[in-house]
KOLFI-250020 format. One line per 3 residues: number of its first residue (from 1); their letters; for each residue y, z, x of C-alpha. Coordinates in Angstrom, 3 decimals, decimal comma, always signed. Layout:
# KOLFI-250020
NUM = A = Y/Z/X  ...
***
This chain:
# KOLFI-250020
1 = XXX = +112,797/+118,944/+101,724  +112,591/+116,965/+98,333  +112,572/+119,398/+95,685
4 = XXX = +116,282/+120,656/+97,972  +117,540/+117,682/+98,571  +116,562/+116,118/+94,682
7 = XXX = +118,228/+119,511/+93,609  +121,064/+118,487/+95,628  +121,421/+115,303/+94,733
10 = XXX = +121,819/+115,841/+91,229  +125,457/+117,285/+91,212  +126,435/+113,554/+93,845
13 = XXX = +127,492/+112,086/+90,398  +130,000/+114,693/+89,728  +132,151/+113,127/+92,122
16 = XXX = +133,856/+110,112/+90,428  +134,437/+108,312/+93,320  +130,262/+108,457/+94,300
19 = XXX = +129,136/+107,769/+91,023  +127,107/+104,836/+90,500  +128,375/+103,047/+87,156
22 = XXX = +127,099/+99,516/+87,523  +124,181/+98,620/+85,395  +123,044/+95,782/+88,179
25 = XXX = +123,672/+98,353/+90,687  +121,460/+100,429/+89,341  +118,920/+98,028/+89,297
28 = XXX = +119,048/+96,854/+92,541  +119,092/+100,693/+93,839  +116,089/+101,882/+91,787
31 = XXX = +114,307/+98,209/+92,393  +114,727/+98,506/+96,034  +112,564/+101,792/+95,930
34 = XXX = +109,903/+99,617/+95,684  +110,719/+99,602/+99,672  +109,627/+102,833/+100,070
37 = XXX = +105,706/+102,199/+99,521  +105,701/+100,054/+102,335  +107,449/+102,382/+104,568
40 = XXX = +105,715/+105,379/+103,843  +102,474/+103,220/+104,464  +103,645/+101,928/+108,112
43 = XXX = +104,950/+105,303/+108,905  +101,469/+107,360/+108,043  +99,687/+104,726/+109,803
46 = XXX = +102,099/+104,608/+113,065  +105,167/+107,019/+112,834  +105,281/+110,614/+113,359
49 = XXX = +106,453/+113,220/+111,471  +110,138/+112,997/+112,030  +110,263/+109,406/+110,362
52 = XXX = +107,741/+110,893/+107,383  +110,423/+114,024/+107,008  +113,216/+111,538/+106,767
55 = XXX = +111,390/+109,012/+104,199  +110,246/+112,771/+101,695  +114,079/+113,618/+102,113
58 = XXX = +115,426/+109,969/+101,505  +113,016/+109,937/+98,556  +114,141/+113,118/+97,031
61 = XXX = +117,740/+112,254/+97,826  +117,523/+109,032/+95,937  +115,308/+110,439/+93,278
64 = XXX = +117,928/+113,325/+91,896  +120,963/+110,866/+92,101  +119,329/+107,761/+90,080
67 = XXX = +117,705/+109,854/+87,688  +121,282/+111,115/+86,731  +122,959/+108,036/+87,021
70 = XXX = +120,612/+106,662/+85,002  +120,372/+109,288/+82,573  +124,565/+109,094/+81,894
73 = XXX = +124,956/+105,186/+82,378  +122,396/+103,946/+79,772  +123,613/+104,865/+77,023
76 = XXX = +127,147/+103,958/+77,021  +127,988/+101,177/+74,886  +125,757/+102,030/+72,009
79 = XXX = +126,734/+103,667/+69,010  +125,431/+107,010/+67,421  +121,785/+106,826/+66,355
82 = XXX = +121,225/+103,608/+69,055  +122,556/+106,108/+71,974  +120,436/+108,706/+70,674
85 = XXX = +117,587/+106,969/+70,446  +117,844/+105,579/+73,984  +118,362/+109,079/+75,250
88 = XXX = +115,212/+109,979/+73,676  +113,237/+107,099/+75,189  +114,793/+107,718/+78,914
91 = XXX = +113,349/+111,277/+78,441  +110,257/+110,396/+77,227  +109,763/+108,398/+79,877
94 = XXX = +110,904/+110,564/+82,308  +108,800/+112,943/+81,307  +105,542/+110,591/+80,994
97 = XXX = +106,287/+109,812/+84,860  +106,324/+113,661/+85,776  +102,881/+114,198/+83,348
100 = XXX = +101,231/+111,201/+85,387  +102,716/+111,983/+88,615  +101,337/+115,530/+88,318
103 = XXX = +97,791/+114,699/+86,332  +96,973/+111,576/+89,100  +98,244/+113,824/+92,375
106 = XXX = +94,527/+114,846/+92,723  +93,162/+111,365/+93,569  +93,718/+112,304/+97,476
109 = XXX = +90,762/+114,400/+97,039  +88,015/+112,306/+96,305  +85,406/+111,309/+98,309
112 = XXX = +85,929/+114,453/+100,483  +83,217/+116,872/+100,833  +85,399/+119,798/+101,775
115 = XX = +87,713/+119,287/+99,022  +88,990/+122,835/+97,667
***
């Protein structure tokens, strides 16, 4: 459900009228994210697996739509090589998140015996 509804989520933005523009509303969506860790916490500990399908899909959902918005809002307002090097830092960074998102994704495994 998160890789479909991140892939989803990406072409949101192509609507004018759902497109998220505001800097501070940016902020305020991707700082209340923060949110989530809590949630997903409470919901592992008491939920069940509806509430953990709806948190992976509200995760992917946000994910796809901020990372665009982001990705187009940012650099407006700067000129030439400013803009391009701002692109070129978002995407760095972007893809430093995906490297350590991907190399730290084993840590769930240790400590168990029957691991692999």
């Amino acid at each position: 459900m998160y890789n479909v509804l991140d892939l989803i989520s990406r072409y949101i933005p192509l609507v004018p009228c759902l497109k998220l523009e505001s800097r501070n509303g940016l902020l305020v969506a991707v700082l209340s994210r923060f949110l989530l860790i809590p949630a997903f916490y409470f919901t592992a500990k008491y939920g069940d697996q509806g509430w953990m399908i709806f948190l992976v899909s509200f995760l992917g959902l946000t994910n796809g739509y901020l990372t665009v918005c982001v990705l187009t809002i940012a650099p407006r307002g700067y000129k030439g090589p400013e803009a391009n090097a701002l692109g070129n830092l978002l995407v760095l960074f972007l893809l430093g998140g995906i490297f350590s998102g991907a190399a730290l994704d084993w840590l769930w495994l240790i400590g168990k015996k029957k691991a692999f």
